[in-house]
N, C-alpha and C positions, 0 to 999 in steps of 0.2 A: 527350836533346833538343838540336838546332840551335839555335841564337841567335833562331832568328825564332819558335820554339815557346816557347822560355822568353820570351820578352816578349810571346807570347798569352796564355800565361798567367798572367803579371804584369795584363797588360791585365782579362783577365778578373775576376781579384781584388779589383782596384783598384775596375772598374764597378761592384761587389757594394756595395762601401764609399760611394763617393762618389754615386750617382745618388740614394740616399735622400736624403742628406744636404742634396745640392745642392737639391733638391727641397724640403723642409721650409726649409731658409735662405733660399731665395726666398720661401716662402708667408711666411714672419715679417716677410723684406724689406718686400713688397707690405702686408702689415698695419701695418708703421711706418709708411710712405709713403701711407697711406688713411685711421688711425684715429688715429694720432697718440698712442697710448695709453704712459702708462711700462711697462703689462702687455708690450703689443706689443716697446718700444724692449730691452728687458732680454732676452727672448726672439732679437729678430733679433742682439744682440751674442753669446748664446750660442753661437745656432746657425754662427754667424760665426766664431768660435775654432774650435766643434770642424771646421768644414769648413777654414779653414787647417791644422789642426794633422795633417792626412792628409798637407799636401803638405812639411810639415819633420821626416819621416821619413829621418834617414840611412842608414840600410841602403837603403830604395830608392831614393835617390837613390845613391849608391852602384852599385847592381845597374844601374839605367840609365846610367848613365857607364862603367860596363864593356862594355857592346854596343858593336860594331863596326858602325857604320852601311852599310859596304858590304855586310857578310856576311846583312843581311835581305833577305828574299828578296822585298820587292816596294815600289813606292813609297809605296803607303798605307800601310803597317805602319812604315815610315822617317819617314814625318809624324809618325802619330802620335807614336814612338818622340822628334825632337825636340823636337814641343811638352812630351812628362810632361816632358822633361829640361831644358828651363826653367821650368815652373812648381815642379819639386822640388829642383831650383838656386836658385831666390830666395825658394821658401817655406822655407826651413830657420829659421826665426829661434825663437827661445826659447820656452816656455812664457807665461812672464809677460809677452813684447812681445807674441804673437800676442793674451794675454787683452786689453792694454790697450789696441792698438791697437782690436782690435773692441769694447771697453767707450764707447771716445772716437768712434769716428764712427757708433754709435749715438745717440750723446749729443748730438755734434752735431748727427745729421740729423733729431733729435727736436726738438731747439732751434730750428731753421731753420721745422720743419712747424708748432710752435703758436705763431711768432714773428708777429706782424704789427705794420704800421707805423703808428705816433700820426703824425695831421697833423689841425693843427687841431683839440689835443685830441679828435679820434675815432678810434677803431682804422678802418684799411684794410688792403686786401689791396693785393697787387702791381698785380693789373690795374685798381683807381682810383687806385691812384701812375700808371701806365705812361699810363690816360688822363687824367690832369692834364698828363703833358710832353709829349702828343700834341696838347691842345686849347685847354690854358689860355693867355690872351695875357697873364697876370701875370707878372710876372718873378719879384718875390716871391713868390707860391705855389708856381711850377714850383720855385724855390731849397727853400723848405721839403718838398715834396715830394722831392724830391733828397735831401735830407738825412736825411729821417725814411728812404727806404731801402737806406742806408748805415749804421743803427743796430742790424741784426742782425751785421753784423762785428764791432761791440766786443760784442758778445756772448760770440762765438765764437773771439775770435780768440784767448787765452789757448790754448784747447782743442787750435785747430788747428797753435800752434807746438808747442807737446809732442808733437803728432804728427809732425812732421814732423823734431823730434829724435831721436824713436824709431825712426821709419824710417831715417834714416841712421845711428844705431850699427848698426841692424840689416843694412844694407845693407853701410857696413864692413866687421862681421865676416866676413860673406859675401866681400868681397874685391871690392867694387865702390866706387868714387869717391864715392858717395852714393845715395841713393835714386832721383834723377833719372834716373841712368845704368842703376841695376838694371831701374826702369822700361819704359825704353827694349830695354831686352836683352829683357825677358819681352816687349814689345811689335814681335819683330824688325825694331827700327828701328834704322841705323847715327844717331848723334847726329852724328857731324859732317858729314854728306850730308843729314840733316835742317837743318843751321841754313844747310848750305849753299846750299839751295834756298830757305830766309827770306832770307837775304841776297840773292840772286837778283832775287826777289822786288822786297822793298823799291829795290834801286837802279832794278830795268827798270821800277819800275811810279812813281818818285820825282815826272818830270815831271808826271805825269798826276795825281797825286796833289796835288803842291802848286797847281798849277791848280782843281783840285776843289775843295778845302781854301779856298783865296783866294777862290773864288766862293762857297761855302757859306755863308762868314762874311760877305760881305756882304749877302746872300740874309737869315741871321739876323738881322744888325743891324736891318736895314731892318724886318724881320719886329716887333722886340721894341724900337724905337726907340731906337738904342745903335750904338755903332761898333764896330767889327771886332775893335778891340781889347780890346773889355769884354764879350766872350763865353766863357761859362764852361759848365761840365759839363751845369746844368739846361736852357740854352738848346738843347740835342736833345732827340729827341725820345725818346730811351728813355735810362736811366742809366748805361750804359758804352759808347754810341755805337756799339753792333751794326751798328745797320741805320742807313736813310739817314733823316736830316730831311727830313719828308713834307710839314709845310706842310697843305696842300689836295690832297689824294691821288684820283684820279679812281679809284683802282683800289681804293681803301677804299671809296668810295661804290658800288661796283659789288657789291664782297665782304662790304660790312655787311651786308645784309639776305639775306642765306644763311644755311643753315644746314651751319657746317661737318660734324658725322659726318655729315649723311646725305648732302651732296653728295660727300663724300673717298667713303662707301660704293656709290655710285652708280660714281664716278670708277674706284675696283679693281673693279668687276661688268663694265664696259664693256670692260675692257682683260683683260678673262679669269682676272681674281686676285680672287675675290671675298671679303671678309673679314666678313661680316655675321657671322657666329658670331663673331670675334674683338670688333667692337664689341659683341655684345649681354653682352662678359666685363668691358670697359672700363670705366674710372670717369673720368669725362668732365667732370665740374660741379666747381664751388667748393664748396667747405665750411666750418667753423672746423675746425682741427685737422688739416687735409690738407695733403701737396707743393702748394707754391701752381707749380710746374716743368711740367712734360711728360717724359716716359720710354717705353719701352717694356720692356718683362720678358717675356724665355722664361723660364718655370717649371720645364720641364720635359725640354723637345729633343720631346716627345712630343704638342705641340700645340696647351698650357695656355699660351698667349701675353695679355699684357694687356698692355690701353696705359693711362697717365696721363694726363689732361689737366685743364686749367682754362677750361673754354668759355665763352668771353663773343664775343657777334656782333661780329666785326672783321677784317680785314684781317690782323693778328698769328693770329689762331688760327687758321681759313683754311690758312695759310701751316705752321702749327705742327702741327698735325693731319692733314695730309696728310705730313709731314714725319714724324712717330710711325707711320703704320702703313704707309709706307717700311718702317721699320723692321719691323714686323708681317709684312708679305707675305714680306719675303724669309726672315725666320725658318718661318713657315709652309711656306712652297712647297721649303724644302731637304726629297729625297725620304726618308723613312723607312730607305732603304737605305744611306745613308750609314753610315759606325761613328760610333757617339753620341760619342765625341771628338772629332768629325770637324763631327758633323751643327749646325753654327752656321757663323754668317758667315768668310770667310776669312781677315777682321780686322775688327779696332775702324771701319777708316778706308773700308773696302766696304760695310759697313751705313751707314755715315754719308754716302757716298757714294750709294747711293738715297734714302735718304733726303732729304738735302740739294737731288739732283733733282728729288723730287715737290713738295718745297717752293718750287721754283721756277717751276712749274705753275701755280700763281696769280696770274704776272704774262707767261703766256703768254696774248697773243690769243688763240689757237683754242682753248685753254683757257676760258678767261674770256667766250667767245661761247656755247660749248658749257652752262656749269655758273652763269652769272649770268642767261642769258637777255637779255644786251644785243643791240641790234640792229646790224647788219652793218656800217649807215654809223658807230654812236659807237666799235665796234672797229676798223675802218679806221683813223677818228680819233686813237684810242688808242695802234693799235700801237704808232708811235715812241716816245710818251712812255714805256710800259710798257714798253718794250725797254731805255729808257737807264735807269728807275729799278733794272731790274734787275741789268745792270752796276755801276751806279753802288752796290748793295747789296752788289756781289762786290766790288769796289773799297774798300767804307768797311771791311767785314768784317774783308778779309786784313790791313789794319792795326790791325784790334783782336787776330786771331790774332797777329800778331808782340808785340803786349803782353804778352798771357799766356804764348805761349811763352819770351820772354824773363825773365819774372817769375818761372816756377815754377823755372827754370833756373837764376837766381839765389837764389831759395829755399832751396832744398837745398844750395846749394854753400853759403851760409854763413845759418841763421833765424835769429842773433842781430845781423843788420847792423839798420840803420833801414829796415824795408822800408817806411812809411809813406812816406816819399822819394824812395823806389827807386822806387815804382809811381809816382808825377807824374813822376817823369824819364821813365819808358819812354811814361806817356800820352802826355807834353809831345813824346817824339822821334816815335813812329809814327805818333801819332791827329792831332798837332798841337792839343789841347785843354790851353786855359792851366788851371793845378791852381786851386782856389779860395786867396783871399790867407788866409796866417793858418791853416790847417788842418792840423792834425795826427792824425789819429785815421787805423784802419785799413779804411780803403774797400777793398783788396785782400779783406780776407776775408768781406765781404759778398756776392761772387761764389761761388755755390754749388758751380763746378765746384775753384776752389782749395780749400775746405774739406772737399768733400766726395768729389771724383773723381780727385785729384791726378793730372798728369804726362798729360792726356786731350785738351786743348785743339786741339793739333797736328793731331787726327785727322780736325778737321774742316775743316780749309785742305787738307789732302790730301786729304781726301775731292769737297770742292769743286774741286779739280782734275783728279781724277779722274772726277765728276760731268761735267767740261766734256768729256773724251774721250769717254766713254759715250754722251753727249746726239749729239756728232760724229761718230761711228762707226754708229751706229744710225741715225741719219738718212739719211747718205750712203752707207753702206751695206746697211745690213738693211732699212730700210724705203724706199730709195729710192723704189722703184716706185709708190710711195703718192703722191696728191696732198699736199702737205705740208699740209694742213690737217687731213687724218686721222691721221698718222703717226705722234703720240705720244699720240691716245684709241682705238688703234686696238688688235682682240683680239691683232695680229699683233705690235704692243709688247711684250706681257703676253706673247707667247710667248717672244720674245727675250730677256727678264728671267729669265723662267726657266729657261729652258734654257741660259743663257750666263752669267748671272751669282750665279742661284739652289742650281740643280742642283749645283755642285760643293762645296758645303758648305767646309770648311776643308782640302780635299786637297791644294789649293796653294797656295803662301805667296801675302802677298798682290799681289807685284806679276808672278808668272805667272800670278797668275790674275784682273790689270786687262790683260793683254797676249791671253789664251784670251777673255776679254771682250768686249774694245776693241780687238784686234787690235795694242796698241803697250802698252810699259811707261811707267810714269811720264814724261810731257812737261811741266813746269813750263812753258814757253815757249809751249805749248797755252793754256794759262790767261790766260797774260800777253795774247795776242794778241787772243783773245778783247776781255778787258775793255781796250784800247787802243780795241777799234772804239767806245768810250760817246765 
């Protein structure tokens, strides 16, 4: 046998092993992250080992490091051929760290799911924390609401530095700087062309930024009767300062009284991606015991897709739920023919990428004419405002992304520094949010993506840059010919999605296949330009 027969038949053997697996490790996933149960949690950590413990096989890793990547005889079979050969590159790690690691962030993610927040002596979920910092004009409430959901990180946070120890022996051994780095490599992303482009970032986007920043805060003061300087974390309006303080939102009062699945499911019917079977698999409502998050899960590559949500009528979910089955469509719509290590998105940062587009659909005028039923003259009226809040969401964002990318980064290179310190320094430098006086406790790991996703954050500043090329290419190009009020509810969008950015599954890495796309590779200066027009 050729080099390209012996790694079909590697290929072959591997599928036999790992699609059961992957399969049943998802249904357990999905059962922690719905039922909340220890039956569930104990199960998904199982099934979690033994699906790691496929890919820290040295012999095959081994057998794929001996292939000659020129000597296969076609580009797909070369794909594939790279991706096993990083995922069996970084999964090598021991018995006992693959058991532990997936013992601990079962544990965690179980902790997280039947965690909820005391304010004012009554348990609450996230979304009457989230509407307390959106409505309340207390200061002191919005403080103690703030507070109470900052108290699932000293929960967790014990849990989460053990792991993050164990990933980097593990990662050492392996012959990587640390976890961070190994991360990076499985995620084919160069680390120092990624921070180069945050740094990019933060300097070209500085002016506009301390401008914003300066108006915000006095916008706040005025808001909660207090000067500029005595603004602290609860006076936003969400508690890591995501999104933008909304105040009196015109676009919330438009989007309250919707019902987001059935308008998101209206919205992919219209545009030729219909996903009514994938919501009727969804779990959509609050519970006790539930991800109080949003997510999306392929089960399977075979068409068992389910979304997460926590639906309450607002402007946030709206926005979030069209943003999840983003995520859904494109999973869906990759054609069956694809080779099932192939058949998922081209990366973390492409799926986040529609995603993060559809979610910005709710503060599109013709959008928001189309699916709230507003009429023509209060959209007119709207636009500008809707326009700038939307920049101005891109704007506050990629300064939150540069927190957490700078945080996890710091993380791993050293989790026994003070990172209770570490995180108010990076707030204090990119977000410009003074820390509260007097605090010491770990707010970093009350963020679910550092506990429980590590080394991910990234994906979605890139994504959202890539989102801006997309949105830009498609319009001026694909859909030119459209009156632009049709052009992105339009079936002829939903063809272009799929056929350009759907159809090729993970055959090419990810930035030829945002150029096969978008027609251009990564433009950070795209983005920038962009949010310069708010």
């Amino acid at each position: 046998m050729n080099q390209s027969q012996k790694l079909q038949q590697f290929i072959n053997n591997h599928l036999q092993q790992i699609i059961p697996l992957q399969r049943e490790a998802a249904l357990a996933g999905w059962q922690l992250q719905t039922e909340g149960t220890i039956e569930a949690r104990d199960r998904s950590a199982e099934l979690r080992a033994k699906t790691a413990a496929i890919y820290a096989n040295e012999e095959h890793y081994q057998f794929l490091a001996s292939l000659n990547p020129k000597e296969l005889e076609d580009e797909v079979l070369k794909r594939e051929h790279s991706l096993l050969l990083r995922s069996f590159r970084t999964g090598r790690m021991t018995p006992e760290a693959i058991q532990n690691i997936a013992v601990f962030s079962a544990d965690i993610a179980f902790t997280f799911n039947e965690h909820r927040a005391i304010l004012q002596g009554k348990e609450v979920t996230d979304n009457e924390l989230n509407a307390v910092l959106q409505s309340s004009s207390s200061a002191e409430l919005r403080k103690e609401a703030w507070e109470a959901g900052k108290t699932i990180g000293e929960n967790v946070v014990e849990r989460v530095l053990q792991l993050a120890v164990l990933r980097n022996e593990e990662a050492k051994r392996l012959g990587f700087r640390d976890y961070y780095a190994l991360s990076l490599y499985n995620q084919e992303i160069e680390e120092e062309r990624l921070f180069e482009i945050l740094d990019h970032l933060e300097k070209s986007m500085d002016p506009l930024w301390r401008k914003y920043r300066d108006e915000l805060d006095k916008k706040l003061a005025e808001r909660f009767h207090t000067t500029p300087e005595q603004i602290r974390p609860w006076h936003h309006d969400n508690s890591f300062f995501q999104t933008v303080s909304k105040g009196e939102s015109e676009v919330e009062t438009l989007l309250t009284p919707i019902d987001p699945a059935k308008t998101t499911q209206q919205y992919f019917e219209n545009i030729g991606l219909p996903v009514e079977d994938l919501m009727q698999k969804a779990d959509l409502y609050e519970r006790p015991g539930k991800c109080q998050h949003a997510f999306c899960l392929n089960v399977d590559r075979e068409g068992d897709i389910r979304v997460l949500c926590n639906i309450t009528p607002s402007e946030r979910w709206c926005t979030t739920t069209m943003h999840e089955f983003g995520h859904a469509a494109y999973d869906k719509y990759i054609p069956k023919q694809v080779p099932f290590l192939l058949r998922r998105p081209a990366h973390t940062m492409t799926t986040e990428s529609v995603a993060l587009l559809m979610g910005r659909f709710t503060h599109n005028p013709h959008w928001l004419q189309r699916y709230t039923g507003a009429s023509e003259e209060s959209i007119v009226r709207l636009a500008k405002p809707a326009r700038k809040a939307a920049l101005e969401n891109l704007l506050v964002f990629t300064h939150w992304c540069l927190v957490m990318a700078h945080f996890e980064r710091a993380l791993y290179a050293n989790p026994h520094q003070d990172l209770n310190t570490l995180w108010w320094d990076l707030v204090e430098r990119f977000q410009r949010v003074a820390r509260p006086e007097n605090r010491d406790k770990p707010d970093w790991a009350s963020k679910i993506h550092v506990a429980s996703h590590p080394v991910y954050y990234h994906n979605y500043l890139l994504g959202e840059m890539m989102a801006t090329q997309i949105l830009h290419y498609a319009e001026n190009t694909v859909l030119a010919h459209l009156p632009e009020s049709d052009r992105l509810l339009s079936p002829e969008f939903g063809k272009y999605l799929q056929n350009r950015l759907f159809a090729p599954g993970a055959v090419r890495p990810w930035e030829e296949w945002l150029e096969y796309a978008a027609g251009a590779k990564l433009q950070p200066d795209v983005f920038v330009q962009q949010v310069e027009r708010l």
